[in-house]
C-alpha angles and dihedrals in degrees: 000000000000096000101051092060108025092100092061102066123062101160086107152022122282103228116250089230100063104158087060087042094047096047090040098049092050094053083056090049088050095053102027104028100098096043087046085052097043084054107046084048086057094053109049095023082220107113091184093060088042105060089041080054099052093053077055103051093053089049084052093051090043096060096037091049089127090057091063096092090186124029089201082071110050110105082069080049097064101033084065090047084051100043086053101052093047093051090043080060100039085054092044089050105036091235125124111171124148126187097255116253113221093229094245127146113252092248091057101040135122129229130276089249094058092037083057092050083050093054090064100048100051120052099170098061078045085065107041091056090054088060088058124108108261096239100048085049091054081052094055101043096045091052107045108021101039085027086228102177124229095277097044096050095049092054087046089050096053090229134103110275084254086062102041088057089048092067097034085058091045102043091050084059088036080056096044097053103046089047098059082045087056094043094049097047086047091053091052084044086056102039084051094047086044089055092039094059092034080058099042084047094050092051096053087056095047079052099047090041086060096041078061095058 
């Protein structure tokens, strides 16, 4: 897993201890690689780049295993090295699309697997999320949906735990807003669309009336 793709990162420095990094790394892969993936999934929509990406997270944790200051927190660790990665290619790409979130508190809130049923049902939360800022996206996502604490999240955010809170605050009104936005424009879509078949209807009967004739 981690030979066949080290050469191809070169964003950081290989450890110089690469027997423990190696041993160490693929003890992560074994525990966090599903949820890294599942993230990552979240985040670009595209399984097939995620899953190239999350090859690629656990390379990149391999080679910047010196960088990790305390093992016990190293699943926020790689969530940063992931988050990272994903927003370098949505950049890259021009593409910022996040799985929506349904809003709810942690203690309310469904599983990933409903969330994901949701997301399918319901286009318009889909984009108002995508008129989100993407960090406050990444906050939300890694909060409620990967149930990272305050701590975590701050370390996977890059940012100080005051900060972290900041986005996830203002990514919950950012979501809000642009939610009710989406709702309301869905609900002039349907009452056009409702119009539109009552009067098609109503012309087909007026045709029909005067076949009758």
């Amino acid at each position: 897993m981690l030979e066949a793709q080290s050469s191809s990162i070169t964003d950081v420095t290989v450890t110089t201890d690469r027997a423990t990094a190696r041993a160490f790394v693929e003890r992560l892969y074994a525990a966090h690689h599903g949820e890294i993936y599942a993230y990552l999934a979240r985040m670009l929509r595209d399984d097939e780049l995620a899953a190239d990406l999350t090859q690629e997270t656990f390379v990149k944790a391999y080679r910047a295993y010196d960088t990790l200051a305390d093992h016990n927190r190293a699943r926020a660790w790689l969530y940063q090295i992931a988050g990272r990665t994903a927003l370098d290619e949505l950049r890259r790409r021009k593409i910022v699309r996040f799985v929506p979130w349904t809003g709810e508190s942690r203690g309310e809130s469904a599983s990933a697997e409903d969330m994901a049923l949701r997301a399918r049902l319901s286009a318009d939360l889909e984009r108002a999320l995508m008129r989100i800022p993407p960090r406050q996206r990444q906050a939300l996502l890694l909060a409620e949906l990967h149930e990272l604490s305050g701590i975590e999240l701050a370390e996977a955010m890059g940012v100080s735990h005051v900060a972290a809170r900041a986005l996830l605050t203002r990514g919950r009104e950012s979501l809000r807003q642009a939610l009710a936005l989406e709702r309301a424009r869905a609900a002039v879509a349907e009452t056009r669309r409702t119009s539109s078949a009552a009067e098609v209807k109503r012309s087909r009967r007026d045709d029909v009336d005067r076949d009758d004739r």
